[in-house]
C-alpha positions in Angstrom: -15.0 -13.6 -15.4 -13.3 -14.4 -12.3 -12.8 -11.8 -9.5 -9.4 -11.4 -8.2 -9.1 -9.6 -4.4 -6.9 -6.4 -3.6 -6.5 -5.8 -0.4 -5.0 -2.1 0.3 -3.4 -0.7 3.2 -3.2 3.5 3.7 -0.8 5.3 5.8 -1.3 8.5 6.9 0.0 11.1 4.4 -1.6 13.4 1.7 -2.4 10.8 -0.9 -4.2 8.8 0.8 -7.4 11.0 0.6 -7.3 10.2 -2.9 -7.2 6.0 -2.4 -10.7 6.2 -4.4 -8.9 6.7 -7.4 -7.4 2.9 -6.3 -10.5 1.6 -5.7 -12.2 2.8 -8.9 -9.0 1.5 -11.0 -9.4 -1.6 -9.6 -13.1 -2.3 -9.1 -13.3 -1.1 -13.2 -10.7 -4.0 -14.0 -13.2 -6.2 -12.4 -10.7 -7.1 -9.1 -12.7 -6.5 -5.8 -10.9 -4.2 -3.3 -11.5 -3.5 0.9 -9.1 -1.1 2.6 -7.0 -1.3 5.9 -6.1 2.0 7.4 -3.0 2.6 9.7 -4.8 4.5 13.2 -3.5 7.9 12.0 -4.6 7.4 8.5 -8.5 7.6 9.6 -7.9 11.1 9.4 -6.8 11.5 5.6 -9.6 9.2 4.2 -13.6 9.3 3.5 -13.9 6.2 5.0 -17.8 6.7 4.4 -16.9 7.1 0.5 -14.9 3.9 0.6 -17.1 1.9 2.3 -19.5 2.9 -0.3 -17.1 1.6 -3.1 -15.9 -1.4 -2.0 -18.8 -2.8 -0.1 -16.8 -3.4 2.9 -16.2 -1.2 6.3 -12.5 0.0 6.5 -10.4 -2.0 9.0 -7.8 -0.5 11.2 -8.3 -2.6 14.4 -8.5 -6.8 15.2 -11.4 -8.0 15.2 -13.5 -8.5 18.4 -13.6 -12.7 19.6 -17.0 -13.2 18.9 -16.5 -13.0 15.5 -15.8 -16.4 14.2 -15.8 -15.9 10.3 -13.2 -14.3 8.2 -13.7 -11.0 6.9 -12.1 -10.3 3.8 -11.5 -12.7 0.9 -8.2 -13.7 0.1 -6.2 -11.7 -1.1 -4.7 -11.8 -4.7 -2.4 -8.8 -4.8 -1.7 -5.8 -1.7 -0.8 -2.2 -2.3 0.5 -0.5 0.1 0.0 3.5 -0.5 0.7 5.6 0.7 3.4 4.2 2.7 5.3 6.7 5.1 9.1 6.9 6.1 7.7 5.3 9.6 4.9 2.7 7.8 7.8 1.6 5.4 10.7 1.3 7.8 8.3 -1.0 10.3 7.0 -3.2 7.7 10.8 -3.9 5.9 12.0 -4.4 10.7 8.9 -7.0 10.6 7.4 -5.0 13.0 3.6 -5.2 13.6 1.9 -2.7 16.1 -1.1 -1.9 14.7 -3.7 -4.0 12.2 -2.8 -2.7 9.5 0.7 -3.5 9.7 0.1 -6.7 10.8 -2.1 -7.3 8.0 1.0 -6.5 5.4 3.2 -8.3 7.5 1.2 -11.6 7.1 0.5 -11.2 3.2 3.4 -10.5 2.5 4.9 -13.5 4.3 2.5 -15.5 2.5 3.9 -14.2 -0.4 0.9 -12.4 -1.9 2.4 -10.2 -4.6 2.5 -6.4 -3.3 3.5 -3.2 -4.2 4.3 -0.4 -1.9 4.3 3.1 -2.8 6.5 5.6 -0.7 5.2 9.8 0.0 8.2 10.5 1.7 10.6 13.8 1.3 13.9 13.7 0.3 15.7 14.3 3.1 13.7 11.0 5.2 14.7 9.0 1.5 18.3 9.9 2.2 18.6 8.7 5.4 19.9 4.9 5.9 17.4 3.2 7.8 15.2 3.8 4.9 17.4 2.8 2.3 17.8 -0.6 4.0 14.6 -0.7 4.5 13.7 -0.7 0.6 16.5 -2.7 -0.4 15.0 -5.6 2.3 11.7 -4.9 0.9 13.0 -5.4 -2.4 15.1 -8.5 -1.3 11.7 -10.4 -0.7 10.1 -9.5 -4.0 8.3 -6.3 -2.8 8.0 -4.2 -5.7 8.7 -0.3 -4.1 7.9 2.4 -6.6 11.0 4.5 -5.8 13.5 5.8 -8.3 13.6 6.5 -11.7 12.6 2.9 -12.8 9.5 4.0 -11.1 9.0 7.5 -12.5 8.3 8.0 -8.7 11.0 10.5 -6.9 10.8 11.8 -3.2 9.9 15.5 -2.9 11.9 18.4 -1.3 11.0 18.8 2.1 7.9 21.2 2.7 6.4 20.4 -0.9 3.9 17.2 -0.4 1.0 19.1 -1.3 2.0 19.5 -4.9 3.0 16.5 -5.6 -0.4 14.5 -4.0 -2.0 14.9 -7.3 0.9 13.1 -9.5 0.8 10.3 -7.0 1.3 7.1 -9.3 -2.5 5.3 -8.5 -2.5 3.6 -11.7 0.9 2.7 -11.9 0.8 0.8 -8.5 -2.6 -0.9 -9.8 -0.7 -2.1 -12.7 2.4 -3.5 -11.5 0.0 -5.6 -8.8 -2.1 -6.8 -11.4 1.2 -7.9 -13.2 2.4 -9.5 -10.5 -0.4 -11.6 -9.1 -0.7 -12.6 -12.6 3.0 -14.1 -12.8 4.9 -11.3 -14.3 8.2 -10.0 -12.9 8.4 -7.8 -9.9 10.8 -4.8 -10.3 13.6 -5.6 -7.6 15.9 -3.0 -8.9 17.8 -1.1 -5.6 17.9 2.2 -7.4 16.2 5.3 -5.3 
């Protein structure tokens, strides 16, 4: 059986303390996984627990010059998750100021199929900026689980905590696998 790679990128917000659940997913589908973390997410993750998982140490800086070799396998499909208002908004401007984001820039400019999952509140889903930053996300074939197509909804303002545990893991695991394996992205603008 061949192994396909997931790479997977965590912002720093609630869910991400639960990217195991990810990892498991995936590594039980028989896809190999390794996880970059946005500098601020180090503090929502067991990087120890991951590491443990995947085999791999999590990345969230460059790597030092001496190293010659490439790190991580190629990667067959990206999840993003969970993405932040900020994380979201930077990746949809191109912009690139940490590893991680660099990381998603360049996969998904290679056109690696990915799959970004907001944890944002209501009132940061309402604002523009961020609903021009899905839609441009959307325009170049990033599936974003947002909207009722996605079963996925922002939450009222102050009430992140309770909905950590209905994050969609699986869900996002899916639609990647689906994608890298030629099926449609979801590039609907509703959310």
């Amino acid at each position: 059986m061949t192994h396909r790679h997931l790479q997977i990128v965590v912002c720093a917000a609630g869910p991400a303390a639960d990217v195991t659940q990810l990892i498991t997913n995936a590594t039980q589908q028989s896809w190999t996984t390794a996880v970059t973390a946005t500098p601020s997410a180090l503090d929502f993750i067991d990087a120890e627990a991951i590491e443990r998982l995947t085999g791999r140490p999590v990345r969230s800086t460059y790597r030092s010059p001496d190293r010659t070799h490439r790190s991580l396998p190629v990667a067959d499909a990206l999840v993003i998750a969970p993405a932040t208002y900020n994380s979201l908004n930077k990746i949809a401007l191109g912009i690139a100021d940490n590893y991680a984001l660099t990381t998603v820039a360049e996969l998904i400019g290679r056109q690696v199929p990915t799959v970004v999952v907001p944890f944002v509140n209501a009132a940061l889903a309402a604002r523009a900026p961020f609903q021009r930053a899905v839609a441009d996300l959307r325009d170049e074939r990033v599936q974003v689980f947002l909207g009722t197509d996605h079963g996925w909804e922002p939450h009222p303002a102050g009430s992140g905590s309770s909905r950590q545990r209905a994050f969609p893991w699986a869900a996002a695991l899916e639609a990647a696998i689906q994608m890298a394996s030629g099926g449609p992205a979801s590039t609907t603008n509703q959310g």
